[in-house]
N, C-alpha and C positions, 0 to 999 in steps of 0.2 A: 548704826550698830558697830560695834568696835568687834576689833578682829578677836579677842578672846571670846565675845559672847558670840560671833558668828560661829567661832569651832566647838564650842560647849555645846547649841544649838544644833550644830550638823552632825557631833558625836552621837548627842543623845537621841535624835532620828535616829541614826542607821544603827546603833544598840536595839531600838524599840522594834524595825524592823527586823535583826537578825533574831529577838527574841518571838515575836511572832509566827516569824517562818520554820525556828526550833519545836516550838509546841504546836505545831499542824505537825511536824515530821512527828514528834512523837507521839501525836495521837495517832497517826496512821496506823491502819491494821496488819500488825505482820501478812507480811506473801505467804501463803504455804508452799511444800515442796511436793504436794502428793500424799504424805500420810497421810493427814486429814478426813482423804476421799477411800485411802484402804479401811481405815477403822470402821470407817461409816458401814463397805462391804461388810467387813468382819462380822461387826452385830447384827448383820441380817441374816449371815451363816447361821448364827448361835440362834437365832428366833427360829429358821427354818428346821433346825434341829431340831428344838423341841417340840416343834409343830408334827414332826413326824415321829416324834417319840409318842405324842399324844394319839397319833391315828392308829399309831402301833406299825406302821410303816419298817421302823428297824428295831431292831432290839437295843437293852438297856445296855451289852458290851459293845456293841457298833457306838449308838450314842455318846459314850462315853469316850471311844476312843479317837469319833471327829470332836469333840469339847477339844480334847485336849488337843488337837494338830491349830483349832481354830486358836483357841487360846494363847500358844507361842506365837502363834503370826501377829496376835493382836500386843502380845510385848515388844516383836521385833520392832512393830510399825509405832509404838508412842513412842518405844527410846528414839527412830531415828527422828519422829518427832521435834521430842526435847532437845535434842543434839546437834538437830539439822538447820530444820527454817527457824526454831527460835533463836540459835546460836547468829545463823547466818543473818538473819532480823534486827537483833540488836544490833551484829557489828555493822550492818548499814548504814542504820540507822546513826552509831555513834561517830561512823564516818564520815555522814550527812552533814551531823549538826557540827563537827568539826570544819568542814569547810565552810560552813555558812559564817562560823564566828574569825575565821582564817581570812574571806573573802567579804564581808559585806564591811568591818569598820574599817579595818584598813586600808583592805580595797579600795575603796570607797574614796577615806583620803588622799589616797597614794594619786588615784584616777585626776583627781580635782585637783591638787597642788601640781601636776605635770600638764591639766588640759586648760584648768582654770587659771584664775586670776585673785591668787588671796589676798584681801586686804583692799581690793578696787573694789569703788562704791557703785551701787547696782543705778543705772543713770540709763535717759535711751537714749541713741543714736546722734540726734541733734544737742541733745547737752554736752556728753561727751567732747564732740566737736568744738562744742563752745568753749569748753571748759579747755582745749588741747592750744587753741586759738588765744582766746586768754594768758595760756602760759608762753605762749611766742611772744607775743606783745609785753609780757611784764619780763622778760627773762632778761640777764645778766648783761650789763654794758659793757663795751669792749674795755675799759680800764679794770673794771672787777673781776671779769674773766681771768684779765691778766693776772691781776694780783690773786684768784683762786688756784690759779697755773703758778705759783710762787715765781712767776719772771716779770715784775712790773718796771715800768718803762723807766730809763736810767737819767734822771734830771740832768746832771752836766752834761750827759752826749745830747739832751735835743738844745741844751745851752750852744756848745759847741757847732751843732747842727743851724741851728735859727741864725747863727752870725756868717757860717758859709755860704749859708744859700740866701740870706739877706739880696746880695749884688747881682745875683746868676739870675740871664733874662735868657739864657740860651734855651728855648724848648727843647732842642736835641739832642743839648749837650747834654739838659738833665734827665732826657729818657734814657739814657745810654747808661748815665751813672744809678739813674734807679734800678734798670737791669742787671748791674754790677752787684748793688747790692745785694738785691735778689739772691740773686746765684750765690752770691757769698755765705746765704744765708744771715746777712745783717738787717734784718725788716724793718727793725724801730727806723734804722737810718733811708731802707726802700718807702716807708710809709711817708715818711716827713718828706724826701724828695718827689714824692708823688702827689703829696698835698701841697708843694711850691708850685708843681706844673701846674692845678688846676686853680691855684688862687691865680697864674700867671693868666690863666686863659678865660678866668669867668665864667660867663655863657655861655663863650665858644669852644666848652670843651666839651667832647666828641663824648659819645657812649663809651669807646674803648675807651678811654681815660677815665670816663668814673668804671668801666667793669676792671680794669686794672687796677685801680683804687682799694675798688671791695677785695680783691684777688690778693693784693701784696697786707693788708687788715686779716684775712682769714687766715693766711701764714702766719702773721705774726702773733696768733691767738690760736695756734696749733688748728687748724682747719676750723674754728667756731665760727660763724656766721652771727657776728653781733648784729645790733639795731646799728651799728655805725654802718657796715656792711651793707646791710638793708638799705641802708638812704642811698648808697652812691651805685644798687642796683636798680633801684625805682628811675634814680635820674638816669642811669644808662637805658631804660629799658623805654621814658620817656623821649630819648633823643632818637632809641633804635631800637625797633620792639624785635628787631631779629638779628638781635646779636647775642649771640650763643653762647659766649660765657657768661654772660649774664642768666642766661636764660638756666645755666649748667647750675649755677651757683645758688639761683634762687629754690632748684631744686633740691640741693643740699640741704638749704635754711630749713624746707619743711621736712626733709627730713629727721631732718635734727629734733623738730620739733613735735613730731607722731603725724604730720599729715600728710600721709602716704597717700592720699588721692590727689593730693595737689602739685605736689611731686612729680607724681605720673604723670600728670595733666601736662606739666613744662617739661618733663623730659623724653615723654613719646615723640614727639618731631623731632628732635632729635637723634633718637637711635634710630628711626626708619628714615628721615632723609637728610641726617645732620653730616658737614664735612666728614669725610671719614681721613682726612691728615687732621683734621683737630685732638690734640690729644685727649679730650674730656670725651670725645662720641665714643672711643672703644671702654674707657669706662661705665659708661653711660649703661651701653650694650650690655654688658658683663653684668650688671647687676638691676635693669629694667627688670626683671622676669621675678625679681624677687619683689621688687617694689611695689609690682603689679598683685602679686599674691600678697604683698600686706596691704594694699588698698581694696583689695574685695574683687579683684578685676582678675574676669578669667582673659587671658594674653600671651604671646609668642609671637617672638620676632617674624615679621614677614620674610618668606623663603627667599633664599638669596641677601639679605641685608649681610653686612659685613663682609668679612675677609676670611673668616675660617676654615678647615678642614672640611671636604665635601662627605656625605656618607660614605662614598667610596675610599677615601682615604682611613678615614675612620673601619672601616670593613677590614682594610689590609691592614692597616698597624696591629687589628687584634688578632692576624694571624701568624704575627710576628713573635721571634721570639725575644726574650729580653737584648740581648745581644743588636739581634735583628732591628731593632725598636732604638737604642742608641745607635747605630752607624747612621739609621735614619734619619736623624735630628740633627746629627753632625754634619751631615750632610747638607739638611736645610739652613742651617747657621752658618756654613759654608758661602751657600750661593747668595744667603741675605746678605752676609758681609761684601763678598765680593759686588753684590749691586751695590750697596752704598757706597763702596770705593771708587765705581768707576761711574753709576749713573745718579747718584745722590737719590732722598726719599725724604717721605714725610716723617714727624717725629714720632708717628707711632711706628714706622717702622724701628729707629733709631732706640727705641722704648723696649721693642720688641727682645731687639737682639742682645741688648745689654743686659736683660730682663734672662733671656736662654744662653748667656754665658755663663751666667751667675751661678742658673741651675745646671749648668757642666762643670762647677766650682775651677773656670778660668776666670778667677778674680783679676788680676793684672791686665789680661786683654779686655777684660770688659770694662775696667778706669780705664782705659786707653780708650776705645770707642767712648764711653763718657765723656771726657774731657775733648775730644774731635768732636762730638755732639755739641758740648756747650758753644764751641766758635761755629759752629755752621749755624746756631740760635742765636747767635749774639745780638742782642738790641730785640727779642722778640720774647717779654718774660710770660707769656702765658706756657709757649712751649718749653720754655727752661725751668718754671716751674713741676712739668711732669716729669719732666729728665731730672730735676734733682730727687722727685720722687723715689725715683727708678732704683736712684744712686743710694739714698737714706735707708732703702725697704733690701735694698740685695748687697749692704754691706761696703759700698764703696766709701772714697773722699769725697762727699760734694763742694 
């Protein structure tokens, strides 16, 4: 069914229904207000009057003169009648069918285009999947990506590249210089040094060399998680099924890809007993709980996981006042820097703080702690990858 005849089709329901529920309101019987039940008195007055005119009970000017009292009462009572519950009757009634034609088409669509899903074809459960599945597997290769991303890879630099690294048998030298790149944010040049290390090593390269692999490919394809990607997490995940950037990155792929339960599935050990100096667990954390609600999954971090503000802290910051609320912050920015000055931290700490200068708009100090950052990561591009994060997202040089 195509999407004009689905809306043709659901218009013309909920038309059919608001016309049906229109003509019920309008046959409905006016409410009355009460006259109805005086008049009815009324003519029983008038009968019983002449019933006593007839026995001779009252005379012909008595008679006469309840007629005429009953009489008026019986005019008061049709005008208010006419003027009352019929008036009040219709406008109900016209206010009824007005909200029904106000509420049931629009409504209707208004509900469905914000709850629904238009234009997605009605399928259950297991096709879906299939069909989500499917599209992972046929999706874009890392060179098309590229070239859809208008940055496709620069022929003479991997010329230039393929004759430097031709000679270079140093493993350490070239992880040093792929880190370099890294950071520099030069990838095409971190991907091709990272594909020399692992042609140097064959077989015997480690899972971190292909998760570093896929890790410096995702960069350089703005976070996409190609089928290039894919291979050199499989072979990471082959050599070390518990290496966690791997495990981080594969949860990316599906979600990239709509499978939010699969997702879940590799990135719940993680947020509940993943390194918590790995810079990928505090993201992890931060958005598990969404993950979880778009895979179907009722979830909350176990109590205690993480680093964050206790309820108690949470209790007093909102008794605080604005004022109150910054000296507070400045304060914890304070003593966070001072720890990294004098007892060193992991890089989420280092994430953290660069992360809440930014939001004290001390730009300057916070490239300052950035760039101390990158040399205390030097040669460690997983974590220098989150630090240039840091530095890209709150404005800095990376």
């Amino acid at each position: 069914m195509t999407a004009e005849v689905f809306w043709a089709v659901a218009v013309g329901l909920a038309a059919v229904v608001a016309y049906v529920l229109v003509a019920a309101v309008r046959r409905a019987p006016v409410p009355s207000n009460g006259a109805d039940a005086d008049l009815a008195v009324y003519r029983d007055q008038l009968t019983e009057i002449e019933r006593d005119l007839a026995r001779g009970t009252i005379a012909d000017a008595e008679a006469e003169r309840l007629r005429s009292e009953v009489g008026k009462r019986v005019i008061e009572a049709d005008k208010a009648r006419l003027t009352g519950s019929g008036a009040t009757g219709r406008t109900s009634t016209a206010v009824i069918v007005a909200v029904i034609a106000a509420v049931i088409v629009p409504g209707g669509v208004a509900v469905y285009w914000g709850l629904g899903a238009p234009g997605y074809p009605d399928m259950a459960l297991e096709t879906r999947l299939a069909v989500l599945d499917e599209a992972i597997r046929t999706r874009p290769s890392h060179e098309e990506m590229l070239a859809n991303q208008g940055r496709p890879r620069d022929a003479v630099l991997d010329q230039t590249l393929a004759r430097e690294l031709a000679d270079t048998t140093d493993i350490e030298a070239l992880r040093e210089r792929a880190g370099q790149h890294f950071m520099s944010g030069e990838m095409q040049a971190a991907v091709r040094v990272q594909e020399r290390i692992l042609a140097l090593q064959g077989e015997g390269a480690s899972g971190d060399d292909h998760a570093l692999m896929a890790l410096s490919l995702v960069w350089e394809a703005q976070k996409y998680v190609s089928p290039e990607a894919e291979e050199h997490l499989r072979l990471s995940l082959r050599k070390d099924m518990d290496n966690d950037l791997a495990r981080y990155l594969v949860g990316e792929m599906f979600l990239q890809g709509g499978r939010y339960d699969k997702a879940f599935q590799f990135w719940r050990p993680l947020a509940e007993g993943g390194d918590p100096a790995a810079p990928w667990t505090a993201s992890i954390r931060e958005r598990i709980g969404e993950v979880a609600e778009l895979a179907g999954v009722s979830y909350a971090l176990p109590a205690g996981t993480g680093s964050g503000p206790t309820a108690g802290d949470v209790a007093a910051a909102a008794e605080m006042t604005p004022q109150e609320r910054q000296a507070m912050v400045e304060g914890m920015v304070a003593q966070l820097s001072d720890r990294l000055a004098t007892e060193g931290g992991d890089v989420e700490d280092w994430n953290r703080l660069i992360r809440s200068l930014a939001i004290l708009e001390r730009l300057p100090e916070a490239q300052q702690i950035y760039d101390e950052a990158k040399e205390r990561f030097r040669g460690r591009p997983s974590e220098l990858s989150f630090l240039r994060l840091a530095a890209v997202e709150t404005g800095l040089t990376p």
